[in-house]
BATIVEX-132189 format. One line per 2 residues: number of its first residue (from 1); their letters; for each residue x, y, z of C-alpha. Coordinates in steps of 0.02 Angstrom, whole numbers, plus 50000, padded with zeros to 5 digits. Example, Ala and Ser with C-alpha at 12.3 -4.5 7.8 and 13.67 -1.06 7.14 Angstrom:
<atoms>
1> AS> 50615 49775 50390  50684 49947 50357
</atoms>
This chain:
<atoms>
1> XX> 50000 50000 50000  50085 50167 49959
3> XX> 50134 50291 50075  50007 50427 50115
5> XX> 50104 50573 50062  50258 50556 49952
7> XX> 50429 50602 50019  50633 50552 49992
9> XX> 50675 50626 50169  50609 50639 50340
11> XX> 50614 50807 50320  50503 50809 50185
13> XX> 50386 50681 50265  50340 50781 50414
15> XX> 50309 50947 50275  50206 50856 50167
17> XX> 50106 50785 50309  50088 50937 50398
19> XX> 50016 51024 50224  49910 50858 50212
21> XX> 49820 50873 50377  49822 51069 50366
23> XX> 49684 51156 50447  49596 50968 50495
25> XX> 49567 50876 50664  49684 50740 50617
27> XX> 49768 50675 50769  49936 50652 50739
29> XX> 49982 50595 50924  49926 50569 51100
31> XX> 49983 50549 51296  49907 50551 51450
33> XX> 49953 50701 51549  49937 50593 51721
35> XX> 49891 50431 51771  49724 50481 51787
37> XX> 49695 50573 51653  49613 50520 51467
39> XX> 49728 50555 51328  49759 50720 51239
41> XX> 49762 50718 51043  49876 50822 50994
43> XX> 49833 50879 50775  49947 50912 50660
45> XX> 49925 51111 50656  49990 51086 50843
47> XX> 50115 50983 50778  50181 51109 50653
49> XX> 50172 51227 50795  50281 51160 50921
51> XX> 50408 51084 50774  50451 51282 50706
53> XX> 50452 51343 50869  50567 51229 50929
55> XX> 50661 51218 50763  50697 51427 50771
57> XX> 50774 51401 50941  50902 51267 50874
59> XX> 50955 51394 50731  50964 51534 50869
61> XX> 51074 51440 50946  51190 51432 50821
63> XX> 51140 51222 50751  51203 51185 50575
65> XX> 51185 51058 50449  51267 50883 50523
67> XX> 51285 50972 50679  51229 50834 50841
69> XX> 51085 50861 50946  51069 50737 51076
71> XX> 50872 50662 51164  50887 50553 51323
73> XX> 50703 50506 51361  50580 50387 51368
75> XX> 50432 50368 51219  50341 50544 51225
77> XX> 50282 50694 51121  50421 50778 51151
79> XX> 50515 50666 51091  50450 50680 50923
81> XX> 50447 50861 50919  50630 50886 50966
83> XX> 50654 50727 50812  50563 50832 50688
85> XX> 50647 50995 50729  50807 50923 50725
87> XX> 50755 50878 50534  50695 51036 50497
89> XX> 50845 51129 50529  50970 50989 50436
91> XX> 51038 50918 50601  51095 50740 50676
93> XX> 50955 50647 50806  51055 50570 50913
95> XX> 50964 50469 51035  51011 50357 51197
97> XX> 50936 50241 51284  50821 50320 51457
99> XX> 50901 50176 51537  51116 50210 51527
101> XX> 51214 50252 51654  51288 50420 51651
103> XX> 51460 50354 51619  51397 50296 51442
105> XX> 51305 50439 51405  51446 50517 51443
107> XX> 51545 50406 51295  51411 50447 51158
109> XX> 51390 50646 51184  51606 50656 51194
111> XX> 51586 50533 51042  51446 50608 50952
113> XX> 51519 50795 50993  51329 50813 51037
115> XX> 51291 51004 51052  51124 51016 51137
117> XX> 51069 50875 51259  50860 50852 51260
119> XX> 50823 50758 51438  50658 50707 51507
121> XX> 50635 50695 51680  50719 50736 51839
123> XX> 50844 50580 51851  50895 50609 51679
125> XX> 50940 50806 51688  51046 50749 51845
127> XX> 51135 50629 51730  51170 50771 51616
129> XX> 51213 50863 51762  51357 50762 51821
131> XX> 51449 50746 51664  51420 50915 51565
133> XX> 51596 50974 51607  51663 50832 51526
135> XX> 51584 50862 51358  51662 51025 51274
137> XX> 51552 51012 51125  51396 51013 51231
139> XX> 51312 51195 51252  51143 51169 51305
141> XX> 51036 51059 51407  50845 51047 51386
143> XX> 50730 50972 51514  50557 50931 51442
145> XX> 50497 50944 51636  50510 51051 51786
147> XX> 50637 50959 51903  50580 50942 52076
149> XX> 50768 50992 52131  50750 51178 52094
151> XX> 50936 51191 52102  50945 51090 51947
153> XX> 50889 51249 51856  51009 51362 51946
155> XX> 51158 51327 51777  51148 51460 51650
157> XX> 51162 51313 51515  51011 51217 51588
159> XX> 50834 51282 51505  50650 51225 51506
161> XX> 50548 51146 51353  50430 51276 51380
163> XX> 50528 51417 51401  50635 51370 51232
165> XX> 50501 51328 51124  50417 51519 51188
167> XX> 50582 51594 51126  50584 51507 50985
169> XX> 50402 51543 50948  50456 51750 50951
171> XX> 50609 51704 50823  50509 51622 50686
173> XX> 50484 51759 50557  50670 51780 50583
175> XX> 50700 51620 50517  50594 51590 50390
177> XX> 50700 51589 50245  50838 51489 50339
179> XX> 50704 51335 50350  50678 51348 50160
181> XX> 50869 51335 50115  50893 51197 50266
183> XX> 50756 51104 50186  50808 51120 50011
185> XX> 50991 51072 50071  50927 50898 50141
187> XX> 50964 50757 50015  50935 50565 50035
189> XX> 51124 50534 50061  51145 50652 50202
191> XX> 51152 50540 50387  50984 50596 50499
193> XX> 51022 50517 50646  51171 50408 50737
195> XX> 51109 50267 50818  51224 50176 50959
197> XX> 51237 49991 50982  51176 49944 51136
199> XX> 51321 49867 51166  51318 49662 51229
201> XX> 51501 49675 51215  51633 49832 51201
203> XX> 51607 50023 51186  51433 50068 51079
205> XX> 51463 50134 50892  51384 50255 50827
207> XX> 51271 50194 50659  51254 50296 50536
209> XX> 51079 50308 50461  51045 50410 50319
211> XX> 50874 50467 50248  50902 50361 50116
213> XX> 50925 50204 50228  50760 50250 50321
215> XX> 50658 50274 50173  50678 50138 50076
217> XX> 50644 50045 50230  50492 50116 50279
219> XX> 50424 50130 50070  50453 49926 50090
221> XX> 50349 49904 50241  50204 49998 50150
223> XX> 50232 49901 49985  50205 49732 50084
225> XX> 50077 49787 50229  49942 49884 50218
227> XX> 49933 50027 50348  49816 50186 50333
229> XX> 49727 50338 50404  49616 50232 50513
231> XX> 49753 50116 50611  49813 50177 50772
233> XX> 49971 50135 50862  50020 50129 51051
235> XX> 50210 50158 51068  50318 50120 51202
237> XX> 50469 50021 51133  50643 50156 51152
239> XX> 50617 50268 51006  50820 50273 51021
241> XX> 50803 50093 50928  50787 50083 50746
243> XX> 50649 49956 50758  50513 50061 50848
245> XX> 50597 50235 50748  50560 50160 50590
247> XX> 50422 50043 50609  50317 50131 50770
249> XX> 50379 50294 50723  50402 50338 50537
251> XX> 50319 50188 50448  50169 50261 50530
253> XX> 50176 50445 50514  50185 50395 50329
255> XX> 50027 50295 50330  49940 50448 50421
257> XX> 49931 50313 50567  49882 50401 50758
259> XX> 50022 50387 50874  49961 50364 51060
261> XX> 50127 50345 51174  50106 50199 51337
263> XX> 50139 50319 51491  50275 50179 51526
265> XX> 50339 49993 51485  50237 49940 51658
267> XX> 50069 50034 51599  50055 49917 51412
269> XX> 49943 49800 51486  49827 49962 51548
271> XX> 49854 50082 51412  49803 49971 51257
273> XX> 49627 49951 51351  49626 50162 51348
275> XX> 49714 50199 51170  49627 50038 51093
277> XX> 49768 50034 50963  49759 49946 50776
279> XX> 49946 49899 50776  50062 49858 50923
281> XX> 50265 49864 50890  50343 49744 51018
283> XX> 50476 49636 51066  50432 49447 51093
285> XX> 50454 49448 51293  50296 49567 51275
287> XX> 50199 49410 51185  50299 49281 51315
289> XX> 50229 49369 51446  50040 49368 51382
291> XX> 50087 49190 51344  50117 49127 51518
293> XX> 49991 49243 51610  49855 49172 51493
295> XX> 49909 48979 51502  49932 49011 51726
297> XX> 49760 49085 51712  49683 48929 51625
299> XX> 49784 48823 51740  49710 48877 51887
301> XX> 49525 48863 51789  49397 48703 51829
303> XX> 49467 48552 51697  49291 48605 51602
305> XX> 49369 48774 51566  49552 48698 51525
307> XX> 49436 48592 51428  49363 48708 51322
309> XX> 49518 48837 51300  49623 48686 51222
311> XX> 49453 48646 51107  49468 48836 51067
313> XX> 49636 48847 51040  49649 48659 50919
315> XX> 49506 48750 50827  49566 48926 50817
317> XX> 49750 48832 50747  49648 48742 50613
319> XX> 49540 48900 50549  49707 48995 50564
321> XX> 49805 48856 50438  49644 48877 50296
323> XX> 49508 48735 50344  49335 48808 50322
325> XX> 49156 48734 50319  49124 48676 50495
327> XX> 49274 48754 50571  49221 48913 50520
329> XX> 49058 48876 50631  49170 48793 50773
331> XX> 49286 48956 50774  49120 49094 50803
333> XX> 49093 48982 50958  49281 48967 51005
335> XX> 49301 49183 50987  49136 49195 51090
337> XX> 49185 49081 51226  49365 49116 51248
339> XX> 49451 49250 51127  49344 49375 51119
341> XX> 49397 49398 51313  49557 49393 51285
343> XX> 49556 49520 51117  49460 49639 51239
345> XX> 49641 49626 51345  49727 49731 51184
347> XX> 49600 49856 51156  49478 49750 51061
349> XX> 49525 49820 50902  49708 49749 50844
351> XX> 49735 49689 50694  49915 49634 50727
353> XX> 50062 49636 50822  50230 49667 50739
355> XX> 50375 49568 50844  50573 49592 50817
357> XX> 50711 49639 50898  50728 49444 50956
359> XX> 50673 49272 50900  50491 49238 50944
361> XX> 50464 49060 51016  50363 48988 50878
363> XX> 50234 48914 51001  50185 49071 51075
365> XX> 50180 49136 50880  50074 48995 50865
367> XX> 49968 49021 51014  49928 49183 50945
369> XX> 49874 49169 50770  49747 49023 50847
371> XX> 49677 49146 50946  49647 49274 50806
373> XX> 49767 49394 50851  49921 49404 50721
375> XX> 50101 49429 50734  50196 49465 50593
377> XX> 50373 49438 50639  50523 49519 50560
379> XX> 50711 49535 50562  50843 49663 50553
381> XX> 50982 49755 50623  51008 49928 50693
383> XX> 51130 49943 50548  51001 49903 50411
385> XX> 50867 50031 50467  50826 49897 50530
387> XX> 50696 49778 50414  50766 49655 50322
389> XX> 50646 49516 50309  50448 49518 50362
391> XX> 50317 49408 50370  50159 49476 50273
393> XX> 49971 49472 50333  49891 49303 50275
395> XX> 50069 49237 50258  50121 49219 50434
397> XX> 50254 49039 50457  50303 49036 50639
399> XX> 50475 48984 50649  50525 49108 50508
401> XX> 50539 49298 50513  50470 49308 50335
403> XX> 50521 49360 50151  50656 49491 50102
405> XX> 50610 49670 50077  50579 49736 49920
407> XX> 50733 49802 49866  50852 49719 49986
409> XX> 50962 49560 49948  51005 49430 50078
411> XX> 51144 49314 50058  51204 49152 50159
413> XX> 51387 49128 50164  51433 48978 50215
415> XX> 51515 48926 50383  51631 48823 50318
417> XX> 51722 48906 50155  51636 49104 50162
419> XX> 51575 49058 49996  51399 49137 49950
421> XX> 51278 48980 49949  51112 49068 49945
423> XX> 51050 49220 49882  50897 49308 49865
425> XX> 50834 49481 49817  50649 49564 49868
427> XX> 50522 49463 49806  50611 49377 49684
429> XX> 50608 49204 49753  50686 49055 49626
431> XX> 50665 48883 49662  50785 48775 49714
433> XX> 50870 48899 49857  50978 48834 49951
435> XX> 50932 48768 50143  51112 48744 50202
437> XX> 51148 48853 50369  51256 49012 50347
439> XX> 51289 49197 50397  51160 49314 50355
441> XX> 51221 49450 50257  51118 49596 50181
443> XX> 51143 49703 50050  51030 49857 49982
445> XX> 50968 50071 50016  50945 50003 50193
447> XX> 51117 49960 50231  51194 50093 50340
449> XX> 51332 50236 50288  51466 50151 50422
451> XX> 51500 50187 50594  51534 50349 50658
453> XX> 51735 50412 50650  51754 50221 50672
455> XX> 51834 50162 50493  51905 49997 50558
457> XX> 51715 49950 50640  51624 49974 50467
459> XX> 51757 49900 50377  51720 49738 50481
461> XX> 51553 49764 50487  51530 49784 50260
463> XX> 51651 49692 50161  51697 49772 49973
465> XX> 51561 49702 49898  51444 49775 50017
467> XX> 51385 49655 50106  51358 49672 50279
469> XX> 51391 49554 50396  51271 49525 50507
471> XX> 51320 49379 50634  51190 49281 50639
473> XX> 51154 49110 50576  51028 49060 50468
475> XX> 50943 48975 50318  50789 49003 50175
477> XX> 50636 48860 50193  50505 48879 50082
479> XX> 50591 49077 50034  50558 49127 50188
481> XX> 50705 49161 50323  50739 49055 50491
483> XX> 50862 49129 50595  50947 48988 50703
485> XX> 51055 49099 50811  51207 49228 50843
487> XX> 51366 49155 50792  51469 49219 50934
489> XX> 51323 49122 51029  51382 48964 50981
491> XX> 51424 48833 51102  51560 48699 51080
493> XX> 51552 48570 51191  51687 48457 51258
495> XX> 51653 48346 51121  51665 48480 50976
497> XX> 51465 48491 50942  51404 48672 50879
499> XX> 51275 48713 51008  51152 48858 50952
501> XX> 51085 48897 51139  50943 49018 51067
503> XX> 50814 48896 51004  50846 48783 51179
505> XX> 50799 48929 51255  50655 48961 51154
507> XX> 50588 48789 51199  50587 48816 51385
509> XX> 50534 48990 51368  50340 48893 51346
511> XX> 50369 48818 51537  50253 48922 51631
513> XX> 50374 48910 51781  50506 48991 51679
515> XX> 50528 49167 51653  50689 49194 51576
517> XX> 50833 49063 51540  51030 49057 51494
519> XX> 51094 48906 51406  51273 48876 51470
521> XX> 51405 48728 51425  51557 48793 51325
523> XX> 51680 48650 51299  51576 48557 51443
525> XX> 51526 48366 51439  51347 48413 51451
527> XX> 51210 48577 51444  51169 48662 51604
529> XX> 51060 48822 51637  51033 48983 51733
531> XX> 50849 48994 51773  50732 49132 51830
533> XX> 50591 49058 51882  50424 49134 51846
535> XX> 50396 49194 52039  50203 49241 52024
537> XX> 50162 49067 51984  50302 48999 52102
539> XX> 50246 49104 52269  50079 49016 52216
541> XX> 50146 48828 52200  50220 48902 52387
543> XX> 50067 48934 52469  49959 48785 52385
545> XX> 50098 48659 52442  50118 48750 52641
547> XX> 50331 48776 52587  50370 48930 52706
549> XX> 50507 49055 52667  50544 49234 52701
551> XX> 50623 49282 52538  50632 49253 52365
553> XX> 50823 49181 52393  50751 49061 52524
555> XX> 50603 48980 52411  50703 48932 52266
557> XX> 50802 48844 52396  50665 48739 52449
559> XX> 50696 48564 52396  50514 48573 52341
561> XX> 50545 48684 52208  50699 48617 52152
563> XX> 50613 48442 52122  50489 48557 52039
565> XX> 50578 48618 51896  50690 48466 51891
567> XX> 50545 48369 51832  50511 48524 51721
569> XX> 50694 48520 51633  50687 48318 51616
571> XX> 50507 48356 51536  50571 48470 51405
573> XX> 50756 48402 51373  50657 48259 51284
575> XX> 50619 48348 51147  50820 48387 51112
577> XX> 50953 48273 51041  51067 48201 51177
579> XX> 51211 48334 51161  51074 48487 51203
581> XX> 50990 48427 51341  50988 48515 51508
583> XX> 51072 48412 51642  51092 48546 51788
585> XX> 51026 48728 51816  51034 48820 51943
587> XX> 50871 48957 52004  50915 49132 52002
589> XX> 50828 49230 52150  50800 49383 52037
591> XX> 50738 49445 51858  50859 49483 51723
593> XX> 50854 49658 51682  50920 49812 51587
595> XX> 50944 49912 51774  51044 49768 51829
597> XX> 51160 49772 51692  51112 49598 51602
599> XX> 50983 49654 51485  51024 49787 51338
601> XX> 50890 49897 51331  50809 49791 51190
603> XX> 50788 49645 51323  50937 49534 51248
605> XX> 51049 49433 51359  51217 49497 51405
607> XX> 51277 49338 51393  51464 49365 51447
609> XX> 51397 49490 51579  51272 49342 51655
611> XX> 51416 49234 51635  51530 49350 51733
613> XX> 51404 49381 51850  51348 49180 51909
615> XX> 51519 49108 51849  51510 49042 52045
617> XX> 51353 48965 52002  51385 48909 51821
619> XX> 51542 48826 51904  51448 48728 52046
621> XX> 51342 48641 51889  51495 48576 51803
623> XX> 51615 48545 51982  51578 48359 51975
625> X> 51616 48341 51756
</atoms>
């Protein structure tokens, strides 16, 4: 489906939009001012607004073409305001993570040579606080709210939002003509915004992404799924991330989609029942979440309701896989005895989900689409803008993250020689593609400019024929791509077997006493595993079976719950060859997260930082080998 206006930059997006929706009621976002509060649409004349406002302040300030102005927030109207200025006047978003330390904010604004710093709340102006000295390039810092610490504002560098975009409101006229030549200036080739790695391993590095790269990559999405003036989304994946930026973000400004921003990652659950959105960008620990809640829930049902949810669920697969006639019939009973429920859960109005940034178990993708509510999975990198592969509606193969862009080529370079063994470009599909495992390499307008001032990086990174590398395994089945893993991932046992721990971990991800799980065994006789159990269902097994403890530490001690999920792992391990099976884990007595250093802000694995981190542990398992 095309775009709804035409464009070749951002820049020119948000203009043509903003003459589009001129003078209309169009919402073009909304937030909740407070917790208690409905949302505020915000049109696109408001839009426009705040955008040249705040755009006539940057050039007052001296911004230039390339120049780097940095946001450190979480998903918010502001955010996109201070994004779309930044494009007006020919400047660099660069955006970090609400979550980093101040030490690595630190790293990017030195790196970036960041100008103007845009911070959200409170705890984030006191991180720009404590390392402003240490950033000569940095001027300016902009807090989108009042701090509660008054002395916070008492720095001649530190201003208000408000009080910037009212100076910049009184500076317009004086910059009218300067937005016409900055616009004109923009071109395709020229980088918009420098997006930093989150990191799993070393210092971040700055990706370059030019217009061009974002594009082409949001024209695909539109040329392979329909999304229009009536579809509303509910953000609240980092806009700092290419995946929600270009497919939450400017995929949907160009399909005249409403924006309605979660107040936070804990509010999801309650803010799709209030926005009621169309489309929902996520990240499958969203979906494993819904997953185990949902299968606990009908656990703890009469066996008549378990009953009649996994009579639901076998007819709701079958509809879903094209069998008609009777099924059809069966499936209006299925929706009106269990899924319209849990549809209501989302808003009552999705029409699907869009999951990256990780593999999605395929038996939660499956769980899903028999319960009506799609997930089209994808694949990409921050470095490719980030699509490179999607599944299309009515097309959906769990266990694959879809067809290649239009426009985009994927190769698979084999393991063994680095020879090219498959290749495939858009939707040209020929028969007889290989299936043989490889690197995934990608090549087309999506593939970044390089790193930033980091040569040796991009030169790594995108060989001289321009493929970029993307370190992870996979295959084509049926033309669609399987990803099997990340290659520095692998795990070589004492034996020499190539262990891939992701789809292991996929597998035990459907345990609903497991929350989160780390495959460990490196040149070990045998697998073992860090788990965190799933402690809502746990304190409930607790109480049920009288085991008394005072903390989380002293449950998962309980020789109780260690027979527990003993039995689970045995259960499980049978459906893995000999050489994967888990033969000792030990329970974690907290969740893996991005505050505690083991999660990037994406929600993948740190693997050598868990490692690190329980190597006491991980050694216990493997003491007796």
């Amino acid at each position: 489906m095309p775009t709804i206006v035409a464009f070749e930059t951002i820049t020119e997006l948000y203009l043509n939009l903003t003459k589009k929706y001129k003078n209309s009621d169009k919402t073009a976002f909304a937030f909740k001012p407070s917790p208690s509060s409905v949302y505020k649409k915000i049109t696109w004349d408001m839009v426009k607004d705040d955008v040249t406002s705040l755009a006539a302040y940057l050039l007052s300030q001296g911004i230039e073409k390339g120049d780097r102005v940095a946001i450190l927030s979480e998903n918010r109207y502001e955010w996109a305001v201070t994004d779309l200025a930044i494009q007006m006047t020919g400047a660099i978003n660069v955006s970090l993570y609400s979550t980093l330390p101040s030490n690595q904010c630190e790293f990017i604004l030195q790196d970036s040579g960041a100008k103007i710093f845009f911070v959200s709340s409170g705890i984030q102006l006191k991180k720009a606080l404590e390392i402003f000295d240490s950033c000569p390039d940095l001027k300016r810092i902009i807090a989108y709210d009042e701090p509660k610490v008054q002395k916070y504002l008492s720095n001649d560098y530190v201003k208000l939002f408000d009080t910037v975009c009212a100076a910049g409101l009184k500076a317009e006229t004086l910059y009218a003509d300067e937005f016409k030549r900055r616009v004109n200036q923009t071109k395709p080739q020229d980088v918009t915004t420098l997006v930093y790695t989150s990191g799993t391993t070393g210092k971040p590095k700055g990706a370059m992404l030019t217009h061009r790269n974002i594009v082409s990559n949001v024209k695909a999405i539109h040329e392979v799924i329909a999304i229009d003036e009536n579809d509303r989304c509910l953000s609240f994946l980092p806009l700092c991330h290419t995946f929600e930026r270009t497919a939450g973000y400017y995929a949907a400004l160009a399909g005249g989609v409403e924006i309605y921003y979660a107040e936070s990652v804990d509010t999801v659950a309650k803010n799709m029942t209030e926005a009621k959105p169309t489309i929902i960008v996520s990240v499958p620990r969203l979906f494993e979440k819904m997953y185990n809640l949902i299968n606990k829930n009908v656990q703890e049902g009469s066996a008549l309701q378990q009953a009649i949810f996994n009579w639901a669920l076998n007819i709701g697969e079958k509809y879903w896989q094209g069998k008609r006639g009777f099924i059809g019939i069966q499936k209006a009973i299925a929706d009106t005895l269990v899924f319209n429920k849990l549809k209501e859960r989302t808003g009552g109005k999705v029409r699907f989900f869009v999951s990256g940034g990780a593999a999605l178990p395929s038996e939660i993708g499956t769980f899903f689409m028999s319960a009506g509510l799609s997930i089209l999975e994808g694949y990409g990198l921050t470095e490719t803008s980030p699509v490179i592969t999607c599944n299309r509606p009515g097309e959906e193969v769990m266990g694959t993250v879809g067809k290649v862009l239009n426009g985009v080529t994927v190769g698979i370079r084999s393991l063994q020689d680095s020879s090219i063994i498959a290749q495939v470009s858009g939707e040209d599909y020929p028969t007889g593609i290989s299936t043989e495992e490889g690197e995934i390499l990608n090549r087309g307008p999506n593939t970044m400019k390089g790193y930033w001032k980091n040569e040796e990086a991009t030169n790594e990174m995108i060989d001289a024929e321009g493929w970029l590398h993307t370190g992870d395994v996979g295959r084509f089945v049926n033309g669609r791509l399987k990803i099997t893993d990340r290659i520095k991932h692998m795990i070589v046992n004492a034996g020499g077997k190539n262990i891939y721990p992701g789809p292991i971990e996929d597998l035990f991800k459907t345990s609903p006493w497991i929350d989160q799980i780390v495959v460990v065994g490196e040149k070990k006789s045998f697998m073992g595993a860090l788990i965190v159990p799933d402690f809502e269902a746990l304190k409930k097994y607790a109480k049920q079976n009288h085991i008394d403890y005072e903390s989380s530490t002293e449950l998962i001690s309980s020789d109780s719950v260690r027979n527990l999920y003993s039995r689970e792992i045995r259960s499980f391990s049978k459906d893995l060859a000999s050489h994967e099976k888990i033969r000792d884990f030990r329970l974690i007595d907290h969740e893996f997260s991005v505050e505690t250093g083991e999660l990037t802000p994406t929600m993948k694995v740190k693997r050598r930082v868990i490692e690190e981190k329980y190597g006491g542990l991980i050694a216990e398992m493997f003491e007796d080998e």
